[in-house]
C-alpha positions, 0 to 999 in steps of 0.5 A, a space after each residue: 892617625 887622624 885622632 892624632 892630627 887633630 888632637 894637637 892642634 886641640 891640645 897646643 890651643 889648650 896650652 896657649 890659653 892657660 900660658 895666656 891665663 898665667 900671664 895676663 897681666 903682662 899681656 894686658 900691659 902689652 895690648 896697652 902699648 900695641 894701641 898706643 903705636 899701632 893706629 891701624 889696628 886700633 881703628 880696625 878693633 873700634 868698631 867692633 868692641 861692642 860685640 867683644 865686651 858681649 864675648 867678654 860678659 859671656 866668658 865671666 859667666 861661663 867662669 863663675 857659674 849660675 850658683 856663684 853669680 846668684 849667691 845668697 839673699 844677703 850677697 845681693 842685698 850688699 850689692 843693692 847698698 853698693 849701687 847707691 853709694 856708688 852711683 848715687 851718692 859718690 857723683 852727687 858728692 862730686 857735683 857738690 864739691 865742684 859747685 862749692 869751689 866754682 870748678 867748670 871743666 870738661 874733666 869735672 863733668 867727665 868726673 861725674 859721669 864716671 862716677 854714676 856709672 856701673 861696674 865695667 864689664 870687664 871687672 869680673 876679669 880684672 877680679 880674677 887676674 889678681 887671684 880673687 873671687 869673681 863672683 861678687 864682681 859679676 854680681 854686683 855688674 848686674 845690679 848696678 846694670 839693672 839699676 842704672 835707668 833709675 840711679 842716673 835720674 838724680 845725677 843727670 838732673 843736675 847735668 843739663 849738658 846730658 840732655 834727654 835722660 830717654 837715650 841713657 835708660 835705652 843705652 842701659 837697658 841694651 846693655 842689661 839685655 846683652 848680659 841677660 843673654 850671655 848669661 842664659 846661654 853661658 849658664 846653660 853650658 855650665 848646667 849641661 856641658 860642664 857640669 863640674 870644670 877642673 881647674 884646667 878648664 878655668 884656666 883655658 876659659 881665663 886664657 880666653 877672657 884675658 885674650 878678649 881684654 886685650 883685644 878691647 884694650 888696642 881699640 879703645 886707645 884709638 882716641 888718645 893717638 890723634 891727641 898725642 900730636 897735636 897736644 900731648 900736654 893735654 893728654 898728659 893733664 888728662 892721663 894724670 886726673 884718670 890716673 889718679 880717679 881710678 887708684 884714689 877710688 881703689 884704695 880710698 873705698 878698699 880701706 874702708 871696706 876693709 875697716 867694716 863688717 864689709 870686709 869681704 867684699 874689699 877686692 871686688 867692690 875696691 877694684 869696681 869703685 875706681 872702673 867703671 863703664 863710663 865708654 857707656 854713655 857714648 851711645 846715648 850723650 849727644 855727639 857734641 858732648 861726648 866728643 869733649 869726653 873721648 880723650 878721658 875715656 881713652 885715658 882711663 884705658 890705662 890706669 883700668 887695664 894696669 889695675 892688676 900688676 899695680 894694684 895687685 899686691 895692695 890688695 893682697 896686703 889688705 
């Protein structure tokens, strides 16, 4: 009788987190539009994202697995070419265009910013929420992580807003330690506890990961809520540029890839190209230049978290 009492309350929560791993997309969706109206838990959420995005790198690398993430020598090689086009030469390119045309706006800056930053850390989920390989994402999240205190040196050079490039390497460097250890210790379990998980385990550990996405999702809407009242123009000019950033990178980069010897690599490196883990540098920016950045972060929420029912069926046509 107590195995059986017991045993339901494990087996309906093993139910809810494969019902939530089935349809995670409508989920995120969802966690979308309970942001966006419900103040008081988004700002409950805000404070805690930091140890959520901790939980999320935890659960990709208890999905994916030691063997998957390390791959072959030439995997991480690609990842390393991956890095530099993306976060050296992509923001270079956009600082260069803009002096060029004489553009100076917040957006222009936040543009830059967001194009020298690494992988977001949810990207591993995003991967999978549209049926595709993990790996390559997660991968290619560490190196660009790692590599971060050096790839940003060029770009913030030419940045004088940024100031001291010391609080950026720190903030990378925190960020790096944090995915170091939920590696370990995800690795560990996969090494002993689950040595060889069914696809019912996969799925419950999805179920997890989507739950956390959408529980980052409603904080992160936080910032865009008090700018909706005073100027929703704004917002909508906002929203439009993140909107199209993010998919124009998507599509630009996965048409390219897929063009190449690269091909492979089309899905994880398309979806990273346009999400990037820009909420990064509000830890290390002074406070007067990333107040300007705020609404762009909070924008670009949107268009990430609706990669996978939008963009889903691009890339299976790919």
């Amino acid at each position: 009788m107590v195995a059986r009492q017991h045993a339901n309350p494990t087996r309906l929560t093993r139910h809810l987190l494969i019902l939530c791993a089935r349809h995670g997309r409508l989920i995120l969706v969802a966690s979308l539009v309970v942001g966006l109206t419900s103040s008081t838990l988004a700002g409950l959420i805000k404070p805690h994202i930091d140890i959520l995005i901790a939980f999320l790198l935890f659960a990709a690398c208890l999905r994916v697995g030691p063997h998957q993430v390390l791959g072959a020598i030439r995997d991480v090689k690609a990842s390393l070419a991956f890095t530099a086009i993306l976060q050296i030469c992509l923001p270079l390119l956009v600082a260069l265009v803009s002096w060029l045309a004489g553009v100076q706006h917040t957006l222009v800056f936040a543009l830059v910013l967001l194009t020298s930053a690494p992988a977001l850390s949810g990207s591993p989920h995003l991967v999978t929420l549209m049926g595709f390989e993990p790996a390559p994402a997660l991968r290619q999240l560490v190196v660009g992580t790692a590599l971060l205190p050096l790839t940003i040196i060029p770009v913030f050079a030419l940045l004088p807003e940024t100031g001291s490039i010391d609080a950026i390497v720190w903030a990378s460097l925190r960020l790096l330690a944090v995915i170091i250890v939920a590696a370990v210790i995800a690795f560990t379990i996969r090494l002993t506890i689950m040595k060889k998980p069914s696809p019912d385990h996969l799925m419950q550990v999805d179920g997890a990961s989507t739950i956390l996405l959408a529980v980052v999702v409603v904080g992160l809407m936080a910032a865009i809520q008090s700018e909706l009242t005073s100027n929703p123009m704004n917002v909508l000019l906002t929203l439009a540029v993140a909107t199209g950033i993010n998919f124009g990178l998507q599509i630009i980069t996965a048409v390219i890839l897929s063009k190449s010897k690269a091909s492979h690599y089309t899905v994880p490196i398309g979806i990273i190209a346009g999400n990037r883990n820009i909420a990064l540098f509000l830890t290390a920016l002074p406070a007067a230049t990333t107040q300007s950045l705020l609404l762009f972060i909070a924008c670009y929420q949107i268009p990430m978290y609706l990669t996978p029912i939008i963009m889903k069926r691009f890339y299976q046509r790919l």
